[in-house]
N, C-alpha and C positions, 0 to 999 in steps of 0.2 A: 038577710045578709047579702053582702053584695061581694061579689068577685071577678076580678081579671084572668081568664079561663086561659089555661094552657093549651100547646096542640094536642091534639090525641089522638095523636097517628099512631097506629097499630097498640093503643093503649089495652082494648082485649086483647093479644097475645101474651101481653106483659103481665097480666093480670094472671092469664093462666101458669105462665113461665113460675110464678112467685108461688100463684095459690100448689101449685104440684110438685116444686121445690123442696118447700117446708112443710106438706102437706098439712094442709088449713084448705078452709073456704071462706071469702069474705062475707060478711055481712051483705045481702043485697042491697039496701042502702048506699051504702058506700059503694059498694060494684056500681052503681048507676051515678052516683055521683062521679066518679073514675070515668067512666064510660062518656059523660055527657061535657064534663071539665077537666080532666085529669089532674086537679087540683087547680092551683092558682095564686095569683097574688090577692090580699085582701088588705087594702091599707084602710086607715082608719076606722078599723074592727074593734069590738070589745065585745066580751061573754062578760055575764053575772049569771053563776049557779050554785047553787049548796052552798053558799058562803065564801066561793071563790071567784074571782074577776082577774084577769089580764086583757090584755090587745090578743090580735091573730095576727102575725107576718103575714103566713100563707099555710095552703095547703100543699104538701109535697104532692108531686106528679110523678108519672113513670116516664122514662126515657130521656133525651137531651132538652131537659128541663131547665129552667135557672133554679129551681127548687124542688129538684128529683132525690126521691128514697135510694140510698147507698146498701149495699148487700150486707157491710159490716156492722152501718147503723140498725138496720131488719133482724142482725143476728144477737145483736143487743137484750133486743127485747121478747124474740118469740120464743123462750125457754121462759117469760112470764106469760106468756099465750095471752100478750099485746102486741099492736102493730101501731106505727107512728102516725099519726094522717096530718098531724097539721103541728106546726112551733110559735110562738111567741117572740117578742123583738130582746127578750132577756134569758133565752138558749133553754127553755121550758117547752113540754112535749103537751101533746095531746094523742089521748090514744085510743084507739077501738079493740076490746076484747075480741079475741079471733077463736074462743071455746070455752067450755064450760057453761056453769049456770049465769054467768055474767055474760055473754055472748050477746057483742053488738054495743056493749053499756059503753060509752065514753068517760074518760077517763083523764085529769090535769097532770102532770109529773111537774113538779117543784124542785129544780136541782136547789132552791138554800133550804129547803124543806130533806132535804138527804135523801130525794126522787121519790119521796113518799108520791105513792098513785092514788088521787080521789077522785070518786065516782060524781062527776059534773051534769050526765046526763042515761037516760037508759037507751035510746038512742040516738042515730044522726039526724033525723030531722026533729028532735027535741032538742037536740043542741044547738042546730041551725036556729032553732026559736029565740034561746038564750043570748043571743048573738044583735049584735045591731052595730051598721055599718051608718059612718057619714059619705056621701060623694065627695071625690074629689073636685077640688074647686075649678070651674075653667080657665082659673085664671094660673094655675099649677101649668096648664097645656098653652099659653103664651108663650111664645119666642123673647128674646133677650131682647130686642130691637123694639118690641110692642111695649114691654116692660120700659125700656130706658124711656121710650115717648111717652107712654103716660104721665111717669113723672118727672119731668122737664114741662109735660104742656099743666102742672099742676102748678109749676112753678119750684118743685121740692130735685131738679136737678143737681142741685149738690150731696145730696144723702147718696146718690151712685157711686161706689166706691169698689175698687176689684173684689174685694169681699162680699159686696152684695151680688157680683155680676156673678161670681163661684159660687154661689150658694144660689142663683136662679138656675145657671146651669146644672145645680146635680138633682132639683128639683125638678127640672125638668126631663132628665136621663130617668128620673125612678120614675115621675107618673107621664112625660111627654105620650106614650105611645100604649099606654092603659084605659080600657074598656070595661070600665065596670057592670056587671048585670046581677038580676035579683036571682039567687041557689032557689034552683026550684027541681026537687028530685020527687 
């Protein structure tokens, strides 16, 4: 699986802040995952497990994240003794048991399913397996200017239209400045 790693400044503090909190301990797994990525963007992600598939957004991070864990979204879930670690592009969860005899086991939440929790994986780096990323294209990381030249010198300068220039542009806001690498915990 491939991801665009978060910062992880002072991500162990945050991790203990949480785990002493709500009094849990994460999975070691995921604590190195946290520790090495603090989550991340993952575009063009997909899992297949136990007969479920989605996409990945990302993985939540701790602190001034663009896709950081909220205290009210953690209080959600840890009275089911789950914690959130990653969402989907249609507001679906992914989750890692934090006790019991399921500890560790990942876990899909389906909101048109009525947030029924299935067990996807027993754990993070089984899930990671289930998981398969495309790279984004270089051509995603083009400037608008490189874009308009190519096709003009293709000859196809009239298909340029402010709609296609808006829609290079936001393509390039979401992957211009993403570094994909291979989850390796």
């Amino acid at each position: 699986m491939l991801i665009s790693r978060f910062e992880n400044y002072d991500v162990e503090n945050e991790i203990s802040k949480v785990e002493s909190h709500y009094s849990f301990v994460f999975p070691q797994q995921y604590k190195d995952f946290l520790l090495k990525y603090n989550g991340g963007f993952t575009p063009k992600t997909k899992f297949k497990a136990n007969g479920i598939s989605s996409d990945i957004k990302g993985f939540y991070g701790f602190g001034t994240v663009e896709l950081s864990i909220k205290r009210e979204f953690i209080e959600e879930w840890i009275p089911n003794k789950l914690f959130p670690i990653a969402c989907d592009s249609f507001g679906n969860y992914i989750l890692i048991s934090i006790a019991g005899d399921k500890y560790g086991n990942i876990f899909f939440s389906d909101h048109e399913q009525g947030m029924k929790n299935s067990l996807v994986a027993n754990d993070l780096s089984s899930f990671f397996c289930t998981c398969e990323s495309d790279k984004i294209p270089d051509s995603a990381q083009r400037s608008i200017e490189k874009r308009r030249d190519a096709l003009i010198a293709e000859g196809k300068g009239s298909v340029i239209t402010p709609a296609l220039v808006e829609m290079w542009q936001n393509e390039i806001d979401k992957y211009g400045n993403m570094i994909q690498e291979e989850v390796i915990i």
